[in-house]
N, C-alpha and C positions, 0 to 999 in steps of 0.2 A: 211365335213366342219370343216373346223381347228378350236379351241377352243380359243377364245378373254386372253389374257393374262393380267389378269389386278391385279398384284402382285405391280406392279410402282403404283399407281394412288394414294395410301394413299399419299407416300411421293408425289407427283407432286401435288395433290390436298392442302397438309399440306404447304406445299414452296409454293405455289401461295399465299394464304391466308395471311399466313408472310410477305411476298414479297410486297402484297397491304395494309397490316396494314403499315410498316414502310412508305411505300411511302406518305399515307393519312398522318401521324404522322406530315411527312417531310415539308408535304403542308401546314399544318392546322400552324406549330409551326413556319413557317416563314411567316405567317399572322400578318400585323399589324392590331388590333381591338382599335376601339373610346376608347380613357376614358372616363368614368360614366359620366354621366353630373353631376355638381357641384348644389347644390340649390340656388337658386336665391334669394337676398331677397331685398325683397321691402319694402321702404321706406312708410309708410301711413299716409298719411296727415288729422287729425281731422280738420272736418271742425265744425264752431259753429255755431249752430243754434240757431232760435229766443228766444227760452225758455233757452236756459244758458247763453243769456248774458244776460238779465235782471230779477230781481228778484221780483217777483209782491207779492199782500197781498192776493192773494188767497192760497199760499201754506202755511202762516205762522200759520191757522188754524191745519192744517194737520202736520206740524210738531210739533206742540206741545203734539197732540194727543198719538204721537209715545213715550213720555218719560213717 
């Protein structure tokens, strides 16, 4: 039985290898990809409640307390 000659296969092996890196390289790098999204910003609207618009005589105890 004749003996498998396999002296070639590094280099066949090594050129394949190459041969499918640059091809992937090829596909990957003429890929358009999204730009990042941008942050958004929102506008927030205060809204006023009962207790800031009017000013009653129950706090005027409590803030004199504080000085």
């Amino acid at each position: 039985m004749p003996q498998l000659d396999t002296s070639t296969w590094f280099t066949t092996v090594i050129s394949s290898m190459i041969t499918l890196f640059i091809l992937f390289q090829l596909k990957i790098s003429t890929q358009s990809f999204p730009a990042p999204p941008s942050p958004k910003t929102f506008l927030t609207q205060k809204t006023k409640t009962p207790w800031e618009l009017k000013w009653t005589k129950i706090y005027l105890p409590l803030l004199s307390l504080q000085q």
